[in-house]
N, C-alpha and C positions, 0 to 999 in steps of 0.2 A: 535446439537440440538439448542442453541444459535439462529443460523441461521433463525431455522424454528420459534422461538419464536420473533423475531426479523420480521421477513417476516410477520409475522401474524399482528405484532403488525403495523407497515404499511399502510398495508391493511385497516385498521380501520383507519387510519390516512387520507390516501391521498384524500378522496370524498370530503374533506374540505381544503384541502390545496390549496391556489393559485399556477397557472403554473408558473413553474421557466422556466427562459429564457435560451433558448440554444444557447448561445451568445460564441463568441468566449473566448477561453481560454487564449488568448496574447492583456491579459489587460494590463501591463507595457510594453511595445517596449523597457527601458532599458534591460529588462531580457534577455538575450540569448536563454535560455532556459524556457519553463513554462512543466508544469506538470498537468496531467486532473487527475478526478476523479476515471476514469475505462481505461484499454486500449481498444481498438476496434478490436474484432476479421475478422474483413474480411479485413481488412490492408495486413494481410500476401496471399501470393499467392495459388494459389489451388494448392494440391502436393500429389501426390497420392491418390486420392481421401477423403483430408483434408489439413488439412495445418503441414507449418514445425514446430517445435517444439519451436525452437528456431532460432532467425539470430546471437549470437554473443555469445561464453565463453570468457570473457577476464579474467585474473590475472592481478590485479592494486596493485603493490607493492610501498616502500616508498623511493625515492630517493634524496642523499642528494643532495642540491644545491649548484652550484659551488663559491659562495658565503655566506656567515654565516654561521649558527647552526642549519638552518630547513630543512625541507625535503618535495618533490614534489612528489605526487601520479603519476605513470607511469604504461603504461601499458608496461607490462612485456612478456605477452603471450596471443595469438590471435587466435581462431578459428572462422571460417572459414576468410583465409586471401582474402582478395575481391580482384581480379584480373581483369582487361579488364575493367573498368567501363567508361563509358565517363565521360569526364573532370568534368561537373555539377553533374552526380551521386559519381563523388569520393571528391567534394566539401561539397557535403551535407555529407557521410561518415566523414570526416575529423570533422565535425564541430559535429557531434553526439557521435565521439568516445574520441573526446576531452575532451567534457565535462562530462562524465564517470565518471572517476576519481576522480574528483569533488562530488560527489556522494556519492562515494566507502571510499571518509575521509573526512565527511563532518564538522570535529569535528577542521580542520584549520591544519597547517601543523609545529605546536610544539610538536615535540614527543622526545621519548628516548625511547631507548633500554627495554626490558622486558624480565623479564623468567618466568611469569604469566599473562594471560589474556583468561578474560572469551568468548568463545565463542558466536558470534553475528548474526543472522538473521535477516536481513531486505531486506525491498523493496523500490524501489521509483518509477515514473513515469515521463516521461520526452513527449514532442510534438516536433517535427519536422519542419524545416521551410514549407515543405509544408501537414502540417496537420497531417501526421498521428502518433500514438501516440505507445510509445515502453514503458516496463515497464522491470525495472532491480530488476535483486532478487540476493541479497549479501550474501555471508558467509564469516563473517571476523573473522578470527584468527590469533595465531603465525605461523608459517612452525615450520616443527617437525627439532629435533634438541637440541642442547645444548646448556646452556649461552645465554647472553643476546640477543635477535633479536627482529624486530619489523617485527609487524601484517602485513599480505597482504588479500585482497579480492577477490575470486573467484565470479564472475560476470555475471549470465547470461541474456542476452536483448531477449527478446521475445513482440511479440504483444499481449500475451496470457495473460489473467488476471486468474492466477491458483496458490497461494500461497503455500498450501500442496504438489502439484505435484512436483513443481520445488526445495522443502526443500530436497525432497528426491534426488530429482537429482545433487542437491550440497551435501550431503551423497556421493553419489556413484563418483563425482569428488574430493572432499578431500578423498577419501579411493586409488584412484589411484594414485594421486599426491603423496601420502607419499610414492608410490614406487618407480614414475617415473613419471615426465610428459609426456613422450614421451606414457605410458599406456592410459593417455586422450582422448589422437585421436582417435584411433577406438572406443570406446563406444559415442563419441562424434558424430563420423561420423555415426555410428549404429544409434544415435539419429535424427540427423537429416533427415536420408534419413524414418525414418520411419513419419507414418500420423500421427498429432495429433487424439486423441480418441474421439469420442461421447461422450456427457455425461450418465455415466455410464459404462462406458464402459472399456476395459484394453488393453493398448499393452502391450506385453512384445518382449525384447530385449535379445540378445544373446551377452555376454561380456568374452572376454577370457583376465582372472589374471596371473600374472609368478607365479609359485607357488601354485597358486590355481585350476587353472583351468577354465573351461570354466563353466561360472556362468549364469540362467536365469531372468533378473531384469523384473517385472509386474510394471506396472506406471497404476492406474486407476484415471480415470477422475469420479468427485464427478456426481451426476444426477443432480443436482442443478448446473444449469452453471448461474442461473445469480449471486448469492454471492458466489462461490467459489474461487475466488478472496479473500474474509472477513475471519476473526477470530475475531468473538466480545466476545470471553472471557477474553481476557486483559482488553478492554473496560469496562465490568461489573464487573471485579477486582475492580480497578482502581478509578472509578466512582459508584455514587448511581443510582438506575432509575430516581429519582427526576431530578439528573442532568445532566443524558441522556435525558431525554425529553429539559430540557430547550438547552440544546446544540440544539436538532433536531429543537425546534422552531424556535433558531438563524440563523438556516441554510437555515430554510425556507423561513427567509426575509430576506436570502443573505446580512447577518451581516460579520465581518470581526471577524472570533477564528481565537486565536493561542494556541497550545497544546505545553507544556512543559512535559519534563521526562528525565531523566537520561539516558537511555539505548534506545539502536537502534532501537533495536527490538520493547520494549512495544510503542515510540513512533509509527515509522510506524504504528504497529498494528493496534492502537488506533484512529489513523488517517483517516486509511482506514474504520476502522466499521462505525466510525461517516458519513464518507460522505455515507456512503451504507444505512445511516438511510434513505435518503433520497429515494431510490428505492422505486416505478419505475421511480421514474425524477432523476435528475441528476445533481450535483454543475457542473455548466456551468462559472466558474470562475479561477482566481489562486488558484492552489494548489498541494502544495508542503510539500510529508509525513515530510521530513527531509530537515530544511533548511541548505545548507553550511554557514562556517561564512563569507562567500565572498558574499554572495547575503540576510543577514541580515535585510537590509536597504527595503526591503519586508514588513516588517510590518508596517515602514510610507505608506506604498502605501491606496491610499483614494478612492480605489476600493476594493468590494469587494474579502475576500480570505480565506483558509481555511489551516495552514500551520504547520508546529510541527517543534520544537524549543527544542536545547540541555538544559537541566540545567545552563549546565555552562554559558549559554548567557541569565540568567534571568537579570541580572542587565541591559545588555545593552539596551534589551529588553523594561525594564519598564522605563527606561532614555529616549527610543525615543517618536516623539511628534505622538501619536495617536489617535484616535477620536473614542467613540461608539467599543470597543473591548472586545470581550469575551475571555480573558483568562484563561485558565484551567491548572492548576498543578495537573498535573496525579499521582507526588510521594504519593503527602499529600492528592488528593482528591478532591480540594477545586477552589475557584472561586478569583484566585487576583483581578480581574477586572472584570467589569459588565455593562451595558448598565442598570439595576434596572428595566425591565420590563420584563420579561424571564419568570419569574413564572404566567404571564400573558396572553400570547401571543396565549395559546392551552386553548381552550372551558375550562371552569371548568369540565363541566361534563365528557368531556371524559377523564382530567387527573385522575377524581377521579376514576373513571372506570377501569382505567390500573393499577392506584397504588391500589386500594381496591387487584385487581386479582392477582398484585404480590406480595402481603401482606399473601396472603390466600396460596402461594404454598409452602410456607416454610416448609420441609422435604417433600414435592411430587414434581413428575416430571415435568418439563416445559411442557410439554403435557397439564397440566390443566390450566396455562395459554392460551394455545393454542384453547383449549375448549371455556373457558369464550369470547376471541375475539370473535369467530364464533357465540356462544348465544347474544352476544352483537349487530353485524350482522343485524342477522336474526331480534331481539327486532325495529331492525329502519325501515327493510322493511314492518314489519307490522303496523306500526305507521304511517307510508308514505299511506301504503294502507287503516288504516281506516279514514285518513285525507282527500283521494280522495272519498272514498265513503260518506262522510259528502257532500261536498260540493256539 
């Protein structure tokens, strides 16, 4: 519901907003890697009349280094392993499966042993030397087991921007792993070789468990494919409308946020809804749900970007030299940083318009938000119309 309130509210937006430039995403040349706002569904190849579901399950576990006390993200387990590739398609493979990892423990590579830790979902988004753009969906946890061990990530890379679908399909790969990883590969394979769905639409899959037996897993694709990719209720946890609107302004004149938070999950989330504020246009810049602390140095960049950032690196953060930055603390709420015109930037009228209507639905359903846009609407078409007939 979120979604449709959020879409509506848009709507009313975009007739006045200036076009944002679809300009290339590899605005720093240091970056290895840059990250877009959405991935691109016709990237992947036609397959069965749709596309695959996914091109990559990786497990990124934590290995020590043969020198000190830290430990290096590795991948550990690879589906589908790519075989026959020419030399340039397995250069390009090598340089996307590398930086994974990196990813998968963007939190740096000082760990210790654990016999507690909360389970993690996240996404990030990564671009390709030649254009086209993959997005990874995480589930980090301990492996099951006793005493102390540390967290690995199950990793899936797809071109698909589908948040919900893919939570579930990491479900149904930590349910096998704790028997077997060798149990992976056929539901894995079952996965790929089936089409992705229409929106709306379900496949379901045939999975045989030891023990259990042969299970029928449904995967339905939302009917909304352009934000099912989003979950903007972390976002409006997180944040007031007040200060979701000035975010969306910021973004509008391709200002430079950075979004901090403690946790994977709510950052990515948060991250992603912001930039989906902008639908139907698009950040055509850097951006990067979860920065690693290897690629930090992202936020001096004097172009713009749109990036989310651990807790733990607030200091380093607010230490680097920045210019005109909107940062957001998603723990507390609040605004450390500001450019001081934000509350200015969107028409008076229409913020008071949005805020009066979300004043007014407290204990009713989004739905009546969703009303008021529409009478809001219709109120300018007729204004326009008796405008022409004057003149």
């Amino acid at each position: 519901m979120e979604g449709q309130v959020v879409g509506g509210m848009l709507r009313l937006f975009h007739s006045r907003l200036p076009r944002l430039r679809a300009g290339s995403l590899q605005d720093n040349p240091r970056d290895p890697v840059k990250e877009p706002e959405k991935p691109q569904e016709h990237c992947l190849p036609a397959f069965a009349g749709g596309q695959h579901f996914f091109e990559y399950l990786l497990v990124v576990s934590l290995k020590k280094k043969s020198s000190g006390p830290d430990y290096e993200p590795t991948i550990t387990y690879q589906f589908p392993k790519r075989e026959n590739l020419l030399r340039g398609q397995q250069e390009e493979e090598e340089r996307l499966l590398g930086a994974i990892p990196l990813f998968c423990f963007p939190d740096g590579n000082e760990w210790a042993s654990l016999t507690e830790y909360p389970r993690e979902t996240f996404s990030f988004v990564l671009t390709n030397v030649d254009g086209s753009r993959k997005i990874g969906y995480c589930r980090r946890l301990l492996p099951t087991g006793r005493g102390p061990r540390l967290p690995k990530v199950y990793c899936i890379v797809s071109c698909i921007g589908c948040f919900g679908l893919f939570s579930k399909i990491l479900d149904e790969v930590e349910k096998r792993d704790q028997i077997s990883v060798a149990v992976i590969y056929p539901f894995m394979q079952g996965l790929r070789e089936a089409a992705f769905p229409a929106p709306g639409k379900t496949v379901t899959l045939k999975s045989f468990i030891p023990d259990s037996g042969t299970e029928f897993i449904s995967l339905t694709r939302p009917l909304d494919s352009h934000l099912e990719h989003v979950d903007f209720s972390s976002l409006l946890k997180c944040l007031s409308v007040e200060q979701i609107l000035q975010i969306f302004a910021s973004a509008v004149l391709e200002r430079r946020i950075i979004f901090l938070a403690e946790g994977l999950s709510t950052l990515s989330q948060c991250i992603h809804a912001a930039a989906a504020l902008l639908y139907p246009f698009s950040w055509a810049h850097t951006y990067i749900p979860v920065v690693p602390e290897r690629l930090l140095d992202t936020v001096c960049c004097p172009t713009p970007f749109m990036v989310g950032v651990q807790m733990r690196f607030q200091q380093q953060v607010m230490e680097s030299p920045m210019e005109e930055v909107l940062l957001v603390n998603l723990c507390e709420g609040t605004f450390l940083m500001s450019v001081g015109d934000e509350k200015e930037i969107l028409p008076p009228k229409l913020q008071d318009d949005i805020l009066d209507s979300l004043g007014q639905t407290t204990n009713k359903p989004w739905s009546y938000f969703q009303r008021k846009i529409l009478e809001y609407e219709e109120q300018k078409k007729h204004k326009k119309s008796r405008e022409k007939t004057v003149k």
